[in-house]
C-alpha positions in Angstrom: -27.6 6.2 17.9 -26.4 3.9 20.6 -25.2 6.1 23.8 -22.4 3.5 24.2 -20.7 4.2 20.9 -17.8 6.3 20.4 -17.4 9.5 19.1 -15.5 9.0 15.5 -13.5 11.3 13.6 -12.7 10.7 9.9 -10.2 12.6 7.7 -8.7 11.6 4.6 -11.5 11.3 2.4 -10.9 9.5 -0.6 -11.2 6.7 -2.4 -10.9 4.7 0.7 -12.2 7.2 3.0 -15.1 8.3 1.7 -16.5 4.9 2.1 -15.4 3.8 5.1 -16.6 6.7 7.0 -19.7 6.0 5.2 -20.0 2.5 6.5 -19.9 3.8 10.0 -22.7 6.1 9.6 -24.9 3.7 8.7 -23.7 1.7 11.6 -24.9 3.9 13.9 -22.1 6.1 15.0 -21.2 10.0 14.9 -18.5 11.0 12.4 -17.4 14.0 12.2 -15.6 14.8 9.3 -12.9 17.3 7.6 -11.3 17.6 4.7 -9.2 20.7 2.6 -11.7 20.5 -0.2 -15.5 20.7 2.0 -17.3 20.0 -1.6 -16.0 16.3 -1.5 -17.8 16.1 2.0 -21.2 17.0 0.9 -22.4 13.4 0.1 -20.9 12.3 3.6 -22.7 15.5 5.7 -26.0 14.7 3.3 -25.8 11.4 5.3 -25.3 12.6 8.8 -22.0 13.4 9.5 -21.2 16.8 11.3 -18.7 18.5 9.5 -16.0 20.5 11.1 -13.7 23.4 10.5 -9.9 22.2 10.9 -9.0 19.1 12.0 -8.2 20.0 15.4 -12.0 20.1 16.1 -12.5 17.2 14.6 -10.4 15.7 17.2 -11.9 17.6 19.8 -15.7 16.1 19.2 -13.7 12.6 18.9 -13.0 9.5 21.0 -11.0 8.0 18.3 -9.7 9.5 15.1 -9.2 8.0 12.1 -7.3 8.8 8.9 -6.7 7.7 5.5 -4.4 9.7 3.3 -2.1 9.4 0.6 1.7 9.8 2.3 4.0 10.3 5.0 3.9 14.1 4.2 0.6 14.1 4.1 -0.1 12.5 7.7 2.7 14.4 9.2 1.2 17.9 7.6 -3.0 16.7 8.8 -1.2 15.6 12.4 1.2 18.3 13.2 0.2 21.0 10.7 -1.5 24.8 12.0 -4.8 23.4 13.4 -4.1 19.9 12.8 -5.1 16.8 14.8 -2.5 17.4 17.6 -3.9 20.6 18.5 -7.1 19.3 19.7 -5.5 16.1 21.0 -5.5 15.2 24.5 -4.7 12.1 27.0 -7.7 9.5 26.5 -8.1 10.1 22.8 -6.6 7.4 20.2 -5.9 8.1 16.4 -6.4 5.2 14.4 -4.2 5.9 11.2 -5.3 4.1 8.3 -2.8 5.5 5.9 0.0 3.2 4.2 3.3 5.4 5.7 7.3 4.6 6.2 7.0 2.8 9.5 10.1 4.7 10.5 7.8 7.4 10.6 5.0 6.3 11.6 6.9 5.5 15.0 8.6 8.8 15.7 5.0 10.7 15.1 3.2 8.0 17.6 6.0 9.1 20.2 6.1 13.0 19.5 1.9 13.0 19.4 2.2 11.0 22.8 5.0 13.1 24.2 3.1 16.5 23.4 -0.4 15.6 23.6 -1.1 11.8 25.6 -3.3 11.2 22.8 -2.6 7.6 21.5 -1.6 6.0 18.2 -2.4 2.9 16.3 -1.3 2.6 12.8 -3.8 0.4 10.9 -2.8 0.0 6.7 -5.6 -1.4 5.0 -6.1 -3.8 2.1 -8.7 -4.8 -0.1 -9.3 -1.7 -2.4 -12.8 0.1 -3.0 -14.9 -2.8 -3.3 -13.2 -4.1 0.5 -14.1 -0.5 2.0 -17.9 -0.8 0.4 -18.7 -3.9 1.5 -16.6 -4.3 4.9 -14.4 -6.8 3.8 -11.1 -4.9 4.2 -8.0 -6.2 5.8 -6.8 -4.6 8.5 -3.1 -5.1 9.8 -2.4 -2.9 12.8 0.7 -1.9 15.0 0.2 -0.5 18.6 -0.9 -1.7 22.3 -3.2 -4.5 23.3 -5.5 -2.3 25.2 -5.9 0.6 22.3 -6.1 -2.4 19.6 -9.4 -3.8 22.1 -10.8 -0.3 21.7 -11.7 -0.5 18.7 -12.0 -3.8 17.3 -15.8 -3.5 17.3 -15.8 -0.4 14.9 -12.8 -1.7 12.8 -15.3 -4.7 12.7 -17.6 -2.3 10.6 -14.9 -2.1 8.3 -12.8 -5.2 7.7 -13.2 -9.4 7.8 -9.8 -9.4 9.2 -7.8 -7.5 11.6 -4.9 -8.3 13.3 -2.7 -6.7 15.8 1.0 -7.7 14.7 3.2 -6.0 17.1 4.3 -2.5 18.7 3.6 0.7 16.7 5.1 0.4 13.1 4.2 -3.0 12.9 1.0 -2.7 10.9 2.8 -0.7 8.3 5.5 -2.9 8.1 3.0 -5.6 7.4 1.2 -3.5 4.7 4.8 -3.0 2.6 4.9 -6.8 2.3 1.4 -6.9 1.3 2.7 -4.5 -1.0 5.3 -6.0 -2.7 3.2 -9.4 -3.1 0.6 -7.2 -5.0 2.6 -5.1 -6.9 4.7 -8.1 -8.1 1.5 -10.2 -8.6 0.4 -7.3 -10.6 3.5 -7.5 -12.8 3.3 -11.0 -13.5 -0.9 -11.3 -14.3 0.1 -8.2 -17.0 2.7 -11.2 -18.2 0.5 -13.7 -18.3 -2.5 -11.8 -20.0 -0.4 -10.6 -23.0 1.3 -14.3 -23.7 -2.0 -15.8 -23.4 -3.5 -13.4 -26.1 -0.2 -13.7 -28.3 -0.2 -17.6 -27.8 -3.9 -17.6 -28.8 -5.4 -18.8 -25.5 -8.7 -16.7 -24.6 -7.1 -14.9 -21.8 -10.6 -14.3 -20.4 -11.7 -18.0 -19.4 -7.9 -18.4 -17.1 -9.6 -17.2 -14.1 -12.0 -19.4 -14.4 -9.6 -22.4 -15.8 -7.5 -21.9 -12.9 -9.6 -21.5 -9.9 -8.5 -23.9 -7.3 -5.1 -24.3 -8.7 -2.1 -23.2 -7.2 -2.3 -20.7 -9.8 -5.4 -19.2 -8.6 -5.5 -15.7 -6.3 -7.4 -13.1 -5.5 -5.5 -11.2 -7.9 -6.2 -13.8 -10.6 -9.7 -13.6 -9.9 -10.2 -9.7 -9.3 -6.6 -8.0 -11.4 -7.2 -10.3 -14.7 -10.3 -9.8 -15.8 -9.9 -5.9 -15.7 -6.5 -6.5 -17.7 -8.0 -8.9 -20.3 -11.6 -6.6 -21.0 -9.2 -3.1 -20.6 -11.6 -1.8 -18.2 -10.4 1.2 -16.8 -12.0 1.8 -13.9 -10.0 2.9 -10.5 -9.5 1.0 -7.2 -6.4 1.8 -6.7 -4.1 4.9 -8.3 -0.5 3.5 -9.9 1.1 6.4 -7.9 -0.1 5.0 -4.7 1.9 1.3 -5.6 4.8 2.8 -6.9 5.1 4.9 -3.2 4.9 2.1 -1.2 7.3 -0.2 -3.6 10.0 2.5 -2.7 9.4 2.2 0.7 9.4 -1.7 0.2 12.9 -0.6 -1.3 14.2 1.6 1.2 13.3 -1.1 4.1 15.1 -3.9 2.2 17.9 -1.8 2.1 17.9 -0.9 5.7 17.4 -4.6 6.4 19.9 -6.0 4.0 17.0 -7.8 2.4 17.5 -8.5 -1.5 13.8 -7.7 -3.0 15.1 -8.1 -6.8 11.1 -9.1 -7.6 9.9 -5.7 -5.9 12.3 -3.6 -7.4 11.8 -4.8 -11.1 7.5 -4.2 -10.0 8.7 -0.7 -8.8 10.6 0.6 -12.2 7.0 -1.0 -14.0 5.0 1.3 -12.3 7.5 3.8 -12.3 7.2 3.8 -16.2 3.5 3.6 -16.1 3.8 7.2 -13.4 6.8 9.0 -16.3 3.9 8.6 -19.5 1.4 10.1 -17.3 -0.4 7.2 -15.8 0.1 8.2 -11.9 -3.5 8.4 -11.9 -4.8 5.0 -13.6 -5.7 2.0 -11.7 -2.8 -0.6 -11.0 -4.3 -3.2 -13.1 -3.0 -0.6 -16.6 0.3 -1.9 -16.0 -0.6 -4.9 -18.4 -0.9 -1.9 -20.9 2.7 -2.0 -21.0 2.7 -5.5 -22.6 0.4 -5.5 -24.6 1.9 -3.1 -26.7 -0.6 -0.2 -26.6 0.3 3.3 -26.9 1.9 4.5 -23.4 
């Protein structure tokens, strides 16, 4: 392990997490880990990383901090919470918060962390799903300074083909909400598509493949159809977590006097999906909904 690397905390290990914490071990740097349920971190600590009681020594044995959890509640409560990451913060440390959060938020804990502890903030949404966070292809849309964004491009490097630093803190997260609501609306519409195709006796199946290089064509197309049309099941990304950040989409077109009438109509889709038990499923079993099956 190269002496020049930075100390990296990770906490908020999920389905995004867990991953990216695991492509920096293999990188070459120290990660020290937490998380409320240790059995989740075994495969992460069989791989080197030093796990630690509360989060507060996690930041302690950190130079930068990252998270990745599932709300604003849940940042706040891992942050501020008894022996959470502001207790062990301190002036020269920066948390890196990989979360998808209300940028509102976001902003007043970046200020209060500073205020009571120095320690920096950079909020950094991500994009790309599972497969982005095994591979390193993520994309990374950040809000905060110049000089804490320089920090750590090169780790973030380990982790995404793209970031970019849009503007002050809250920036990032604003970005991710209208990543957002082009997904989740995108979503909607490939469920459309997939059930008239079948219904209009097209094989639904060979459109990706029909329409690449069209104006038609997407990484949705190309990743989100073929799950729809075969039924596979399998999760990248939970329907609870779209449905979150299409109300916050919501709330910030409100606040904005922006009229989002596509994003609302994706929101009350998932929405349906999250009332007949499906907060858990990946976002592609929307398309369940039109084609008919029991839901």
């Amino acid at each position: 392990m190269s002496q020049n690397k930075p100390s990296l905390g990770y906490i908020g290990l999920g389905l995004m997490g867990a991953p990216m914490a695991m492509r920096l071990l293999e990188a070459g740097y120290r990660v020290v880990i937490w998380g409320r349920n240790p059995a989740k971190l075994r495969g992460l600590v069989d791989r080197g990383a030093v796990q630690q009681p509360t989060a507060a020594d996690v930041t302690r044995s950190a130079d930068v901090v990252f998270t990745c959890l599932s709300d604003t509640a849940a940042v706040e409560a891992v942050v501020f919470g008894s022996e959470g990451i502001a207790a062990g913060g301190a002036e020269g440390k920066l948390l890196v918060d990989m979360s998808s959060i209300r940028p509102d938020a976001c902003e007043e804990m970046a200020s209060r962390l500073l205020r009571e502890t120095g320690m920096h903030w950079m909020d950094a949404p991500v994009s790309g799903g599972v497969v982005g966070a095994e591979t390193g292809n993520l994309t990374v849309m950040a809000g905060g300074s110049e000089a804490d964004f320089e920090q750590v491009q090169e780790v973030v490097g380990v982790l995404a083909r793209r970031f970019t630093l849009m503007g002050p803190i809250g920036a990032g997260q604003t970005t991710k909400l209208i990543n957002q609501a082009i997904v989740g609306c995108g979503v909607a519409v490939l469920a459309e598509a997939a059930a008239l195709a079948s219904r209009a006796g097209i094989d639904a199946a060979r459109l990706p493949d029909a329409l690449a290089g069209g104006r038609a064509d997407s990484l949705l197309l190309q990743q989100f159809f073929p799950k729809m049309v075969s039924g596979d099941q399998s999760v990248e990304s939970h329907i609870r977590t779209m449905l979150k950040d299409l109300d916050t989409v919501s709330d910030l077109a409100r606040a904005t006097a922006s009229a989002m009438p596509m994003a609302v109509t994706a929101a009350e889709l998932h929405r349906l999906m999250v009332q007949r038990g499906h907060a858990e499923a990946d976002g592609t079993a929307v398309a369940a909904l039109y084609r008919g099956d029991p839901v």
